[in-house]
C-alpha positions in Angstrom: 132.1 190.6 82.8 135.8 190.2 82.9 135.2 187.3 85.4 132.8 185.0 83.4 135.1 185.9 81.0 137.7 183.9 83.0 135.5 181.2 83.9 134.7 180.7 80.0 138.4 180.4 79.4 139.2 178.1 82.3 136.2 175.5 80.7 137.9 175.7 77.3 140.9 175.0 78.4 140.1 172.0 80.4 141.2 168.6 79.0 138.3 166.1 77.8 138.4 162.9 79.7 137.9 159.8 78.3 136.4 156.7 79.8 138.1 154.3 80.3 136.8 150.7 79.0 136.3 148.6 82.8 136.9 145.3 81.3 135.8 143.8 84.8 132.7 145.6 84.8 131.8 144.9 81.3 132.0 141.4 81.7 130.2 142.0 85.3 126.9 143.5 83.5 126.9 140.6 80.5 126.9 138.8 83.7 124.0 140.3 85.0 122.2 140.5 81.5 123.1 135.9 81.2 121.8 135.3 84.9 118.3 136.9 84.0 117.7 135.9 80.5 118.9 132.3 80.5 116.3 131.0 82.8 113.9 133.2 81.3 115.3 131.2 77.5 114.9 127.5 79.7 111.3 127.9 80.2 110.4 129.5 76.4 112.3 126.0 75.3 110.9 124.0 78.1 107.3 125.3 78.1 106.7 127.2 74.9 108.3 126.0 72.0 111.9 125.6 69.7 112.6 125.0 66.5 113.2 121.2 65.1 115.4 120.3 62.6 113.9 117.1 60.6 116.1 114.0 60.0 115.4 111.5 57.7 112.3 111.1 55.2 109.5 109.4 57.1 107.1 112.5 56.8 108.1 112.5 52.8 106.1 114.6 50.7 104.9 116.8 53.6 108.5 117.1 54.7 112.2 116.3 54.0 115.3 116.4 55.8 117.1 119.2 57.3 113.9 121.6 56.8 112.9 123.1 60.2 109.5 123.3 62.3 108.6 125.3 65.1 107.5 123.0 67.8 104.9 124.1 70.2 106.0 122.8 73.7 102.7 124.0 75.9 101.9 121.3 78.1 98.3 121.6 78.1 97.7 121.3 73.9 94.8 119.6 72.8 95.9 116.8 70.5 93.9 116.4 67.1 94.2 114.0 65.0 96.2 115.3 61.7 98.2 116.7 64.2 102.5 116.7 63.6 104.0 115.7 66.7 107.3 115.3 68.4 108.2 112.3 70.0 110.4 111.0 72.6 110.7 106.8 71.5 113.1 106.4 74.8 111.0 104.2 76.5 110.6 102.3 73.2 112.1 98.6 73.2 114.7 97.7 70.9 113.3 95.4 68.5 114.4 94.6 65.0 112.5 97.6 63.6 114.3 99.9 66.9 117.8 99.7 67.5 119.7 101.9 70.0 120.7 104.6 68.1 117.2 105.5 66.9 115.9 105.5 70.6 118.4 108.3 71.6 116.8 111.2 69.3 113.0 112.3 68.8 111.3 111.2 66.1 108.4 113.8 64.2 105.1 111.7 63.4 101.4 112.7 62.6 98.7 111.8 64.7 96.2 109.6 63.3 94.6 107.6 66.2 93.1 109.4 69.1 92.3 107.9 72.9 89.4 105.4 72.6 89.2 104.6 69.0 90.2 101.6 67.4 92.3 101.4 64.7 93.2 98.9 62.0 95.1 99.1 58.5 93.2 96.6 56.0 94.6 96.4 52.3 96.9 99.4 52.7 94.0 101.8 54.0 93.5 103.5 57.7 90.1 102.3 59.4 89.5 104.7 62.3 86.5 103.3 64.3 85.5 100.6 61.1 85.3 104.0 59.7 88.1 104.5 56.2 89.9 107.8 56.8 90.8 109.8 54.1 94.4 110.9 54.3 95.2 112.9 51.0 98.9 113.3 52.9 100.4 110.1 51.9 101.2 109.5 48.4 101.3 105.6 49.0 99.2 103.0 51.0 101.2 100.9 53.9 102.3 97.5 52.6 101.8 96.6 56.4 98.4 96.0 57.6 97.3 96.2 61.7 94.9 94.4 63.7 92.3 96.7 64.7 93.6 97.4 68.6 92.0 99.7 70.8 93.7 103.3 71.7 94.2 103.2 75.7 93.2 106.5 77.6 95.6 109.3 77.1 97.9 107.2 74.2 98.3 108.5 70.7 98.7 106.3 67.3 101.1 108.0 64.9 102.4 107.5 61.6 105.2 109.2 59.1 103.5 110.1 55.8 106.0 108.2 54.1 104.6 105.3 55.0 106.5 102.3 53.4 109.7 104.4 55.2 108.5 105.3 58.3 109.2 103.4 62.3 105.9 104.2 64.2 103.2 102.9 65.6 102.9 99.8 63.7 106.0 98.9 64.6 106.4 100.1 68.4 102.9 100.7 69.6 101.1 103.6 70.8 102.7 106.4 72.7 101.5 108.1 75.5 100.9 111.8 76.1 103.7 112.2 78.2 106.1 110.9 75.5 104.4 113.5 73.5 107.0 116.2 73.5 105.1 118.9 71.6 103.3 119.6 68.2 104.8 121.1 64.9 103.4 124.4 64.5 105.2 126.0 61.7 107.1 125.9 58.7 110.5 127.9 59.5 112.9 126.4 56.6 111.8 124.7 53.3 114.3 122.6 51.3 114.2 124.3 48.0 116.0 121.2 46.4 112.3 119.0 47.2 110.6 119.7 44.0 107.1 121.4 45.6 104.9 119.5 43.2 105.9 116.3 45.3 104.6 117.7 48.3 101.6 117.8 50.3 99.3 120.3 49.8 100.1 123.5 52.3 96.8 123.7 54.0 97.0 120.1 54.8 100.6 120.1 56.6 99.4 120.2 59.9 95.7 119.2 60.3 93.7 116.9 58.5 91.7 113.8 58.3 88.3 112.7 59.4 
């Protein structure tokens, strides 16, 4: 008895170490923890999606600047047409409507030709196939019109909503899938100041015409 006695005393009396903080292996482990996750972060923005801050007013009333889209990135999306894509005008020529500065972002425009169609604009209005398609999107006609052209295999024809403010098809020509760089998604950030009797209706942000 007297001896655990002891032994109880001797553990009582027994300073408390404290760790001491390894700054070299701290930084070791966030190590560790960065060398798995970013390439594992490359592919979700590669291959799955991001989110895209708009610039500028060219899809006006559906969106404004500075609100923010997620942007499905998966290679293999059907494109429809109604569709809000992102895409890459690099390999756009500078023209009087392109200068260089616009070629070096992306530019966010709605699909409204599909491969193998023709399309024209006649008196403000979108023929799709001779066929008038109804696009309650826009609030205003296009003061351009088009020659009906034909849609080459695996090309898009896109247009901003805002169509008497909008670079796009009309002005550059079609763009190919591979220029294609994914498809809005998702509303992540509204700009509260855009009155919402302006816009668009919700249920037709992303999909719609016929």
């Amino acid at each position: 008895m007297t001896e655990e006695k002891n032994n109880l005393d001797e553990n009582e009396t027994k300073p408390i170490q404290e760790k001491r903080f390894d700054l070299k292996k701290e930084l070791t482990e966030w190590l560790k923890i960065i060398l798995i996750m970013g390439p594992i972060l490359l592919i979700i923005y590669m291959y799955v999606g991001s989110m895209y801050k708009i610039e500028g007013d060219s899809m006006r009333p559906t969106f404004v600047g500075h609100e923010r889209v997620w942007v499905n990135k998966w290679p293999y999306i059907t494109l429809k047409r109604g569709d809000i894509v992102i895409v890459d005008p690099h390999n756009v020529p500078v023209s009087s409507a392109v200068n260089q500065e616009m070629k070096r972002g992306t530019w966010i425009k709605r699909v409204v030709g599909l491969p193998g169609e023709t399309i024209e604009i006649k008196n403000g209005d979108v023929y799709i196939n001779d066929h008038k398609l109804k696009e309650s999107y826009t609030k205003e006609k296009s003061l351009r019109d088009l020659k009906k052209i034909v849609i080459p295999a695996d090309s898009f024809f896109v247009m901003g909503d805002n169509r008497n403010g909008s670079t796009d098809s009309r002005d550059v020509g079609v763009f190919e899938r591979s220029n294609i760089l994914g498809r809005a998604t998702r509303v992540l950030w509204r700009n509260l100041s855009f009155e919402n009797e302006e816009r668009a209706k919700e249920e037709s942000l992303f999909r719609e015409g016929s």
